[in-house]
C-alpha positions, 0 to 999 in steps of 0.5 A: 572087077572080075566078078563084075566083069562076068556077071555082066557078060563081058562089059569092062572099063574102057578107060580113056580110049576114045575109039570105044561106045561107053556107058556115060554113067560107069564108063564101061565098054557096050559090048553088044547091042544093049541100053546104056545110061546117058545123060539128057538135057535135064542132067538125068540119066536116060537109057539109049540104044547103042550099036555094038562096039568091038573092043580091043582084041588083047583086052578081051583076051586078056579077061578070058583068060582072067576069067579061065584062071578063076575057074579053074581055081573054083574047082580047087585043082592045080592049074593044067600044066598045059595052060601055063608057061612055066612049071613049077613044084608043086604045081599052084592051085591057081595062078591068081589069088581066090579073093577076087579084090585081089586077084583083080590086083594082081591082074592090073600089075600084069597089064601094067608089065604088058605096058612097059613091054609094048614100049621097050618092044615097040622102040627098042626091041633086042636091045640091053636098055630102053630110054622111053622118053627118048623112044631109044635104046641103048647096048650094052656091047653092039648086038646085046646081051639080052639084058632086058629081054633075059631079066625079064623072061621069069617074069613073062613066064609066071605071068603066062605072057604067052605073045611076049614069051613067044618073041622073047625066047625066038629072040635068044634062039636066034639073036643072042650070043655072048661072043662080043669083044666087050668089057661087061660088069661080072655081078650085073651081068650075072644076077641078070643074065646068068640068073635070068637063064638059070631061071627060065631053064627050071621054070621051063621045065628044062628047055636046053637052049637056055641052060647053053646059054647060061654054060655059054655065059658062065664060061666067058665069066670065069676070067673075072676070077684069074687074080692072085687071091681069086676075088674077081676083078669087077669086068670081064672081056667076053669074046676074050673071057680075060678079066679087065684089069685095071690096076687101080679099080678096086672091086666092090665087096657086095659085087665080088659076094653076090654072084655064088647062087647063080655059079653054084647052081650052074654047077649043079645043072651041068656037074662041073664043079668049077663054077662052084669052085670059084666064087666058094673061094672068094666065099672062103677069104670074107671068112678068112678075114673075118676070123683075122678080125679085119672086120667089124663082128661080121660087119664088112668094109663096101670095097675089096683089092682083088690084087691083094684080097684084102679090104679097102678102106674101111667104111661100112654100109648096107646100101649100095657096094654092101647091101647083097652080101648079106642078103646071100649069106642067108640065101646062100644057106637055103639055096643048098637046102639048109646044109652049108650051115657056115653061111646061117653062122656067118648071117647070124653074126652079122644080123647081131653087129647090125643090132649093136652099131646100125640100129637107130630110131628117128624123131619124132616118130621113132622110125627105125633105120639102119645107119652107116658107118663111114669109118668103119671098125675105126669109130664105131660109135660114128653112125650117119643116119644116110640110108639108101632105098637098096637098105630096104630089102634088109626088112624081108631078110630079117623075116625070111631068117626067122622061118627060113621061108615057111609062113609062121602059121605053118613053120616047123621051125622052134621059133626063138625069143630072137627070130621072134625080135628078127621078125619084129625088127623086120616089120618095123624097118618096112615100115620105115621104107613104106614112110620113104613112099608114103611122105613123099607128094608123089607117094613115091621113095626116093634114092637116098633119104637122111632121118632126123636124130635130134632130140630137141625141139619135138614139139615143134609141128614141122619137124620131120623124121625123113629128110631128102636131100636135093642130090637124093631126090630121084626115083629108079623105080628100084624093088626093094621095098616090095620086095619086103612087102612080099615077104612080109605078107607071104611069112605074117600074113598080115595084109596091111603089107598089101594094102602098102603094096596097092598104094605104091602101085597106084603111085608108080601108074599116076606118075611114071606110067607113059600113054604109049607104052613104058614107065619112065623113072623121075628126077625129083619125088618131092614135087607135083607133077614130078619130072621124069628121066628117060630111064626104065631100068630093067629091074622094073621088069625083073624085080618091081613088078614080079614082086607086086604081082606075086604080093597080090597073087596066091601064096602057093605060087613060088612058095619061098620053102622051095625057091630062093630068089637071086638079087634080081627076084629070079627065082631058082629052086632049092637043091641039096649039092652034089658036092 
């Protein structure tokens, strides 16, 4: 498309947008005065002088910038810094990929982030949430948060969105405070809000306005942590900074375990240890614990009483209430550059239980899965073959555990019979995610899939490996299956994992793209055309589409052996701590 697009001098695509003279046979903008292909009475094509038509100014803009940036990587320099918004080191050769099928790619992710931002700026700027069918939004506490605005920033930076960065920061500058009587959720407000500051302040090259907020933020977080054991309680009244104590909610264990990368580098940044202090704590009870064999050979039970610090109940699963404790176990490791050597240990331990008890195959297909267990250490050998869409990033862990980050072309890493079987492990879980999208008529996964574990009858032609139930049917527009594919691609190379990216893309823009602007989520994947909800979370922003951008992008750009990316994609650098 790009190359087409500069030899031809500027005629592009127009789409469907009525207000445009177009080229009958390749439906494409006349640029200027020109002859363009019609259709005469005998059905044959016949050339027509046109008027000149101008086209819309965001567009063209758009493509000269596409076309700067092929440029400059035909000249095999970094990228100008004073061409991009963000900063990283070592600086990219290029911000789009050298191979134009690609590039192009990942040029139509970017105009599709553009889309969803025109609909949540257009009806509900400055708000948490956007509901785009409704054309509403929706807060948090009155005045907001920046949940959307903030989750979004690192994505707008590293797609040079230069209008949107614009309006976005002046609207922390002079719009944001956390000064809100209001209970907000400890772990989503900082895998989103937290990590999103955290985030823009390294890529930003050190713009002050976002690390006071996030010391802002991280301030009126600590009282979460005002319990007996020191497991946080699950909410946290901001303008108060006290907890929200509720003597009978228990506290989710992947909640209370996945909020340690954003604390330790806000201690990293200001030199105040008691970030770290704090969630290390909660950090130092999970092993405590695990020593006192309260858990499963690593494996931990979803729920946790701040009250007492002891587990609650005893069902085990990867997806939802379990699944980021065990992605920051590794990520915990390589955040601090490879010198907590206790996390690799404690990642390692549950990586081998995940083998032993959640590791089944389906039938016919023998699609491998991880199961749950709903009672725990208690019946081990009772699996259910449930697993959640959130159990899809455990594909790219096991990956990025193998190298620790580097592609297998370059990794320095003596590569052992078992990282070789984690990569292996890794691939074929993808896999499996990709046939949640890929079996479905809209092509899309949907929320909770159960997988076929009867042996018999396997001839029969109508039985299937993934079954979902009627409950389960929806779609959140959720990023953990390209999160894998990212991953993947980035460590095998293997560009199948692209090629599976480029579908679910297309799928995303043929059945939740809105023609004004947004995306909206879908009640029931299975069906054509698929009922939409009126929901575009914002990890859509922060997550799903910055992973499929990056996935068709070049690999040098937030390369994964000098970034750690939180549970919500913020990427933040590897830093060796001070302490």
């Amino acid at each position: 498309m790009i190359e087409r697009w500069k030899q031809n001098g500027g005629i592009y695509n127009a789409g469907d947008d009525p207000g445009v003279v177009r080229d009958d046979k390749n439906n494409e903008v006349i640029a200027n005065l020109a002859k363009a292909s019609s259709k005469g009475k005998d059905g044959k094509q016949k050339d027509v002088d046109v008027k000149e038509a101008p086209y819309g100014s965001d567009e063209e803009r758009d493509y000269a910038k596409v076309k700067e940036m092929m440029d400059s990587k035909n000249d095999q320099n970094p990228v100008s810094t004073e061409k991009l918004l963000f900063k990283q080191s070592p600086p990219p050769v290029a911000l789009y990929d050298a191979d134009p099928k690609w590039a192009a790619r990942q040029e139509q992710v970017r105009q599709a982030f553009k889309h969803a931002w025109k609909g949540y700026a257009t009806d509900a700027f400055g708000m948490d949430e956007y509901k785009p069918l409704s054309h509403k939004g929706h807060d948090w506490s009155p005045g907001g948060i920046g949940l959307m605005i903030i989750d979004s920033l690192d994505t707008i930076m590293l797609m040079n969105l230069e209008e949107e960065y614009t309006q976005a920061r002046d609207w922390i500058e002079n719009r944001l405070s956390f000064d809100k009587n209001q209970d907000v959720n400890l772990f989503e407000t900082t895998i989103r809000v937290l990590g999103g500051l955290l985030s823009a302040y390294h890529l930003s090259d050190n713009d002050q306005l976002y690390l006071d907020k996030a010391t802002d933020l991280g301030n009126r977080l600590l009282g979460a942590f005002d319990s007996d054991s020191g497991i946080p309680y699950a909410g946290v009244v901001l303008s108060t900074g006290m907890a929200h104590k509720v003597q009978y909610i228990q506290s989710s264990t992947a909640e209370v375990t996945t909020i340690q990368m954003e604390f330790k580098y806000l201690s990293h940044l200001t030199g105040d240890k008691k970030y770290w202090d704090k969630v290390e704590t909660v950090m130092e009870r999970i092993r405590q614990m695990i020593d006192d064999n309260r858990t499963l050979d690593g494996l931990v039970p979803i729920m946790i009483d701040p009250n007492t610090g002891g587990f609650s109940g005893s069902e085990i699963r990867l997806g939802s209430r379990g699944d980021s404790y065990y992605e920051y176990l590794l990520k915990q490791y390589l955040q601090t550059d490879k010198t907590e050597e206790v996390y690799r240990k404690m990642y390692d331990q549950t990586v081998n239980a995940m083998k032993k008890y959640l590791v089944r195959r389906s039938q016919p297909s023998e699609f491998l899965f991880l199961g749950e267990l709903p009672q725990g250490k208690n019946s081990p050998d009772h699996i259910s073959p449930k697993m959640d869409h959130l159990v899809c990033f455990m594909g790219g862990s096991f990956a990025l555990g193998a190298t620790e980050g580097p592609s297998l072309k370059v990794s320095k890493r003596p590569m052992s019979s078992q990282d070789l079987e984690d990569i292996r492990l890794g691939e074929e879980l993808t896999r499996t995610c990709y046939e949640m999208y890929n079996s479905t008529a809209t092509g899309l996964a949907s929320e909770i899939v159960y997988f076929n574990m009867q042996s018999e009858n396997l001839q029969d032609a109508s039985l299937q490996d993934i079954i979902i139930k009627p409950r389960d049917t929806h779609c959140l527009l959720r990023p953990e299956t390209v999160e894998s594919l990212f991953l993947l691609w980035r460590i095998t190379g293997d560009e199948m994992y692209r090629e599976w990216g480029w579908k679910i893309f297309e799928a995303f823009e043929k059945h939740t793209k809105l023609p004004n602007g947004g995306y909206a989520a879908l009640k029931d994947v299975t069906v054509v055309p698929p009922p939409q909800d009126d929901r575009m979370d914002t990890f859509f922003l922060a997550e799903t589409l910055k992973y499929l951008y990056l996935l068709f992008g070049p690999t040098d750009l937030i390369p994964l052996d000098k970034y750690v990316f939180n549970t919500e994609a913020h990427p933040l650098p590897v830093f060796k701590p001070r302490w």
